[in-house]
C-alpha positions as CSV (number, residue, x, y, z in Angstrom):
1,X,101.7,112.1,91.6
2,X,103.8,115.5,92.6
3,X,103.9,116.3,95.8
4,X,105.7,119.9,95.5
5,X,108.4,119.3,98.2
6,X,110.7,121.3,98.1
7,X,114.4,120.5,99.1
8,X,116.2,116.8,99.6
9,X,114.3,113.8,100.8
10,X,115.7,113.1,104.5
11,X,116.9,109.6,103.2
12,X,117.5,109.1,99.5
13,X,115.3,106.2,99.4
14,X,112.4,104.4,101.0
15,X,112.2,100.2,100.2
16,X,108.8,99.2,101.7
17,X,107.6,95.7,102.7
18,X,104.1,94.7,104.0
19,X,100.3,93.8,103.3
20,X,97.3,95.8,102.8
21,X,97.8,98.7,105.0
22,X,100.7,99.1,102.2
23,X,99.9,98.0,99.4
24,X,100.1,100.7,96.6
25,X,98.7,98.4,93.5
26,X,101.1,94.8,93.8
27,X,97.9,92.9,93.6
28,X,96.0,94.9,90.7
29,X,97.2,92.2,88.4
30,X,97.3,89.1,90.4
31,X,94.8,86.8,90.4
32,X,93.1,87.2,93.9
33,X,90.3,88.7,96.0
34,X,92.5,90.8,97.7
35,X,92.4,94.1,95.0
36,X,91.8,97.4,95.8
37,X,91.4,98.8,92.3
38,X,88.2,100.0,91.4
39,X,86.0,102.5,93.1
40,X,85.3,103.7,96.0
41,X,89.0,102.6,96.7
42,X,90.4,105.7,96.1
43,X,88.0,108.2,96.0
44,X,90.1,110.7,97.7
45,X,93.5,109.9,95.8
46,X,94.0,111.9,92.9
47,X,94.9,109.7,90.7
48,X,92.0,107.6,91.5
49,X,91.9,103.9,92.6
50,X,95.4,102.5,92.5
51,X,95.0,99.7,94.0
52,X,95.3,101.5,97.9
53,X,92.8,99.8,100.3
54,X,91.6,103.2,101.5
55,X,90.1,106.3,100.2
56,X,93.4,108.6,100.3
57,X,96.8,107.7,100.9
58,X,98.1,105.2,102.8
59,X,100.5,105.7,106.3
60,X,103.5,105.2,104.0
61,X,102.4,107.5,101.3
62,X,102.6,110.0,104.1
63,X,105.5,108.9,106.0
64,X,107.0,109.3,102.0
65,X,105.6,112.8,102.2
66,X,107.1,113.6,106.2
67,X,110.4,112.2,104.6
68,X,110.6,115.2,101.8
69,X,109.8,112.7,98.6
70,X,108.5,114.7,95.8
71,X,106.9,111.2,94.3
72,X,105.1,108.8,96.8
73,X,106.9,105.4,96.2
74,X,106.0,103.2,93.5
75,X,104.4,99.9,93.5
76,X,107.1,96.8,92.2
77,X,104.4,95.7,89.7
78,X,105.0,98.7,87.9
79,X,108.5,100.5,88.8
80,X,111.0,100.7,86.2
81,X,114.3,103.0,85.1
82,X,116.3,105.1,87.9
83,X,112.7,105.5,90.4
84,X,114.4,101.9,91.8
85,X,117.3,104.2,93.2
86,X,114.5,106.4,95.6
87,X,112.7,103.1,96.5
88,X,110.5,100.6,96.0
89,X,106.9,99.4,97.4
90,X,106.7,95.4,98.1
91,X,103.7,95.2,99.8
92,X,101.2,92.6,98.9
93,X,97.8,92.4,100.3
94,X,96.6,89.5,102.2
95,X,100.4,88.6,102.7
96,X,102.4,87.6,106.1
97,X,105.6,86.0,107.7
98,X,104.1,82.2,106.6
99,X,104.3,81.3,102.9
100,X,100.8,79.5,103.3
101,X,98.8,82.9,105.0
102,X,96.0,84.8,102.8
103,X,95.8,82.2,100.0
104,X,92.5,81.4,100.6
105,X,91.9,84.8,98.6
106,X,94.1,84.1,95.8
107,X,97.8,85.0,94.9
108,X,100.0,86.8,97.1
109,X,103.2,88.1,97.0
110,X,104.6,86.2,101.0
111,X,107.5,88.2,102.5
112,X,110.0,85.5,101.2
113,X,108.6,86.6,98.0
114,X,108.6,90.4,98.5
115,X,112.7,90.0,99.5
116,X,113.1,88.2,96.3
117,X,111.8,90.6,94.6
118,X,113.7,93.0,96.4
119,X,116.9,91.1,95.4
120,X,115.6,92.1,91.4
121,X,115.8,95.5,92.7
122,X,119.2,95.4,94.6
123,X,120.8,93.8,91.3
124,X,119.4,96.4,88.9
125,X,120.4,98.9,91.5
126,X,124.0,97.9,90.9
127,X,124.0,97.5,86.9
128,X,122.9,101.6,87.5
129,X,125.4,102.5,89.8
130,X,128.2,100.7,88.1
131,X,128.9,98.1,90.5
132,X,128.2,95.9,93.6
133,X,129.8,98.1,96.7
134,X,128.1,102.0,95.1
135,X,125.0,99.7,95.8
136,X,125.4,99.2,98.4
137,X,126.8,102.7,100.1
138,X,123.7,103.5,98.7
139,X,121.2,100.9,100.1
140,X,122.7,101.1,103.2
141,X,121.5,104.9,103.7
142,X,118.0,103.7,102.8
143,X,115.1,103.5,104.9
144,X,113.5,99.9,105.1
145,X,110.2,100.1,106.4
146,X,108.3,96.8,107.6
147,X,105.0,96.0,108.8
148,X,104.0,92.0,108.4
149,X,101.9,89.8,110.6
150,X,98.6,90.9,111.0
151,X,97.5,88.7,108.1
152,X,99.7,85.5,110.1
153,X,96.5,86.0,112.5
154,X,93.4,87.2,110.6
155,X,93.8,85.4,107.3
156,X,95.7,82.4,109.0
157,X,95.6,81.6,113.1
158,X,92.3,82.2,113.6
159,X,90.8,80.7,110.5
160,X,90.9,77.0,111.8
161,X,88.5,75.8,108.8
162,X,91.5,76.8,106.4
163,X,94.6,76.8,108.1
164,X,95.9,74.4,110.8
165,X,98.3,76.3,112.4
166,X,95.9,77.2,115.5
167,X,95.5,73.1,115.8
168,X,99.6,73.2,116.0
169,X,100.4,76.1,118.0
170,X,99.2,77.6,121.3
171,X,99.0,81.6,120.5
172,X,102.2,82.4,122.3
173,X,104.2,78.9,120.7
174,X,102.6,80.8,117.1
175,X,104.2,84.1,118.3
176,X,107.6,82.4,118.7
177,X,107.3,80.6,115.6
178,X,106.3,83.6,113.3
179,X,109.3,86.0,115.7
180,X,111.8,83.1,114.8
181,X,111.2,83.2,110.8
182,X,110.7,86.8,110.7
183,X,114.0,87.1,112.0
184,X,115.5,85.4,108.9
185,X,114.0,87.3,106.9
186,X,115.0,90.7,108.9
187,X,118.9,89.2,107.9
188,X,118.2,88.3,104.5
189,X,117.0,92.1,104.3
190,X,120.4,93.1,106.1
191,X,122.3,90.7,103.9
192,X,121.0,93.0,101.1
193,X,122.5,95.9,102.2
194,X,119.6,97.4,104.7
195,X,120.7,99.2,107.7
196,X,118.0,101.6,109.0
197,X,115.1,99.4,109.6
198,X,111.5,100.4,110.8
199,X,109.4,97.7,111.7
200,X,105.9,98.1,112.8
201,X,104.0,96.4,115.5
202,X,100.5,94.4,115.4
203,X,97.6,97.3,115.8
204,X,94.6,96.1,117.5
205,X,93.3,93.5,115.5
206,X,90.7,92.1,116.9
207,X,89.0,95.7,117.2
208,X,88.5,95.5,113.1
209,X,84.7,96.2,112.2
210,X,86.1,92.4,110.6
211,X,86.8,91.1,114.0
212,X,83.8,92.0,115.7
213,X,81.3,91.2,113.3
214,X,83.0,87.9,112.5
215,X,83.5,86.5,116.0
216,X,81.7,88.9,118.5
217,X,82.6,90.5,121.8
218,X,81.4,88.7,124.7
219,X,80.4,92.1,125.8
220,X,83.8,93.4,125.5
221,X,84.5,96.3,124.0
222,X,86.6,94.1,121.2
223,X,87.7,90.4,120.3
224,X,89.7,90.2,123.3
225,X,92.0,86.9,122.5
226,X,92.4,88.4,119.3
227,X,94.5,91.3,120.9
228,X,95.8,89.6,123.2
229,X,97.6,87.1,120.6
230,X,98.6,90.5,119.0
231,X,100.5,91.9,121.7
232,X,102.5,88.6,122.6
233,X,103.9,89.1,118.9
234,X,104.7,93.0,119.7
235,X,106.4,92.0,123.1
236,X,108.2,89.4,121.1
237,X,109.0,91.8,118.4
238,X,110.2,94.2,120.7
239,X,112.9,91.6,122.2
240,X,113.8,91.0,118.4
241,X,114.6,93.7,118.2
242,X,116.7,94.9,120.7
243,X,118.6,91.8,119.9
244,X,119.3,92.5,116.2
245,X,120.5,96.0,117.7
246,X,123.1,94.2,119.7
247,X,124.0,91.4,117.2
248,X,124.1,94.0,113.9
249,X,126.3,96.7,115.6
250,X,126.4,98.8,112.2
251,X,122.4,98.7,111.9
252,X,119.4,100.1,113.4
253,X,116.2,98.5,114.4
254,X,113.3,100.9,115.6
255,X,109.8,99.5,116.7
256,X,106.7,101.6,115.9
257,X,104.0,100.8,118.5
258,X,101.1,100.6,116.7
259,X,99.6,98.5,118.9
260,X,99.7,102.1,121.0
261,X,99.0,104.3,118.7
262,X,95.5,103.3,118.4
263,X,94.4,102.4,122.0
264,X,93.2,105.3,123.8
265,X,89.6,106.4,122.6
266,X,89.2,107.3,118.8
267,X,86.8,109.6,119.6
268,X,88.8,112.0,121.6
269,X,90.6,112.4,117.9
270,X,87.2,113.2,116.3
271,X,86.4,109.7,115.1
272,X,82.8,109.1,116.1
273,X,82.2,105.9,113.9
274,X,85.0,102.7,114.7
275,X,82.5,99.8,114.6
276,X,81.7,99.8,111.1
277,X,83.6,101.1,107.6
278,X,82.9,103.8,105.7
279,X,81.9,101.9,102.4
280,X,79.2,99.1,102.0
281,X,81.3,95.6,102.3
282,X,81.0,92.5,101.0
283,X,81.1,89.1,101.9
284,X,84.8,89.4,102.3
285,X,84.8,92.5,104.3
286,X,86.2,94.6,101.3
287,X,84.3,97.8,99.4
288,X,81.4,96.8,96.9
289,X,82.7,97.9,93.6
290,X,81.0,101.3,92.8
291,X,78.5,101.7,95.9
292,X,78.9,105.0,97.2
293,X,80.6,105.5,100.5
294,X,79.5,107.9,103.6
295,X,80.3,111.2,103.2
296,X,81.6,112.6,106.4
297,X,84.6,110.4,106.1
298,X,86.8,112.6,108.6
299,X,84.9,110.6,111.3
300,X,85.1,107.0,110.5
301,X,87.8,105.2,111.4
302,X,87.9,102.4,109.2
303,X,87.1,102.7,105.7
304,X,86.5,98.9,104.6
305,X,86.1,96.2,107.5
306,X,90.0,96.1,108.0
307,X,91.6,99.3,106.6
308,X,91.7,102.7,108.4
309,X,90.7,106.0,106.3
310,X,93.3,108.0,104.8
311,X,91.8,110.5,108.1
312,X,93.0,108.0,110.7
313,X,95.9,107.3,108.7
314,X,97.3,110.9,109.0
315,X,96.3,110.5,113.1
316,X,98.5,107.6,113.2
317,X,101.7,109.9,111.4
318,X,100.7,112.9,113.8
């Protein structure tokens, strides 16, 4: 898709990593529940459903815009030629920080497998470049965006029927434990030649139409220990990374609060409807294939049970 930017890109290229809110079409192929590629997905995209779980473009489709991209950055599963050298989307929805979290859908590409696929990139970034340190003068002026652990809760901690991990860990031991591996894998990234690093925090998870439907409120206005085991991974997150700030001199770490982002009242941005999605779901919480959608889509905040329209999306990049 041409965006008709005119000029260069801010940064010559954009890697991304992540699940879902991400994912750009890595799981169109792959045999799991967790696809996003048939209709209404995409209704609002031009070229259709591409595997986006949303109606329009995703946060990073428009940060790709905001950077001065004239393309918006292609999936793995299907990026070939020189397009490596502007950048590369990993994401992989139903995917966290654990190897074990979102199988209970089906395949997933894990982070650990997202930087190994990254690794396929870096190497045929160097056979184009003619060499080992052009790669990496040029990764290193790349911006590495990052946004995993939402599904280490949802698809994961608090599904104690399929996962233990809640039987092992209290939810600030499971914090610790997810801060500590995500933390190797934040070095393996840096090992690879990343140096401008973005990494997003939790939003409020346990406000998903998901959430509330699955567990209830108490009367609360959301699942309250839900968010609450959210933001003891963002404060955690946010010590991580002031310390890989001062540990990796020559890099930088930025946290994006999205956590904040989204916790004053979505109506005073025009979004009247945050309970429920804009499409009819299934039992999974996902778009029925082909079943229309609302129409007035500017004022629902959610467009599936767990995935914000490409409306709120562009509120978030405001």
């Amino acid at each position: 898709m041409q965006l008709h930017v005119h000029g260069e890109p801010q940064v010559p290229c954009f890697f991304i990593f992540g699940d879902s809110l991400a994912d750009n079409g890595n799981n169109n192929l792959l045999p799991t529940k967790a696809r996003a590629n048939y209709p209404p997905y995409g209704i609002d995209f031009p070229n259709g459903p591409t595997g986006r779980f949303t109606n329009g473009r995703t946060t990073v489709d428009i940060i790709a815009e905001l950077l001065g991209f004239d393309k918006h950055i292609p999936p793995f599963a299907n990026t070939n030629g020189f397009d490596i050298l502007k950048g590369v989307n990993y994401a992989s929805a139903s995917a966290g920080i654990r190897e074990e979290t979102g199988k209970h859908l089906g395949t997933c590409i894990s982070l650990n497998g997202q930087l190994k696929n990254h690794h396929v990139t870096v190497l045929g970034i160097e056979r184009k470049l003619g060499g080992h340190d052009s790669a990496i003068n040029h990764l290193k002026q790349c911006l590495y965006t990052v946004g995993m652990g939402g599904n280490d809760y949802i698809n994961n901690y608090f599904m104690p029927r399929k996962y233990l991990s809640s039987r092992h860990y209290g939810p600030e031991q499971y914090a610790e434990v997810l801060i500590k591996q995500y933390s190797l894998q934040l070095r393996a990234l840096y090992n690879n030649g990343a140096r401008k690093f973005a990494l997003s925090g939790l939003g409020l998870i346990g406000c998903l139409p998901y959430s509330m439907n699955l567990y209830g409120t108490n009367g609360s206005a959301c699942v309250n220990n839900m968010n609450t085991a959210a933001q003891s991974f963002n404060k955690k997150l946010i010590s991580l990374v002031d310390y890989l700030n001062k540990d990796l001199t020559d890099a930088k770490f930025i946290y994006l609060n999205t956590y904040g982002m989204v916790s004053g009242d979505p109506k005073d941005a025009g979004f009247t409807v945050i309970n429920v999605g804009c499409c009819k779901v299934g039992d999974i919480g996902q778009c029925k294939p082909s079943e229309t959608p609302c129409n007035n889509r500017n004022v629902y905040a959610f467009w599936d049970s767990f995935h914000p329209t490409e409306a709120l999306n562009q509120n978030h990049c405001k």
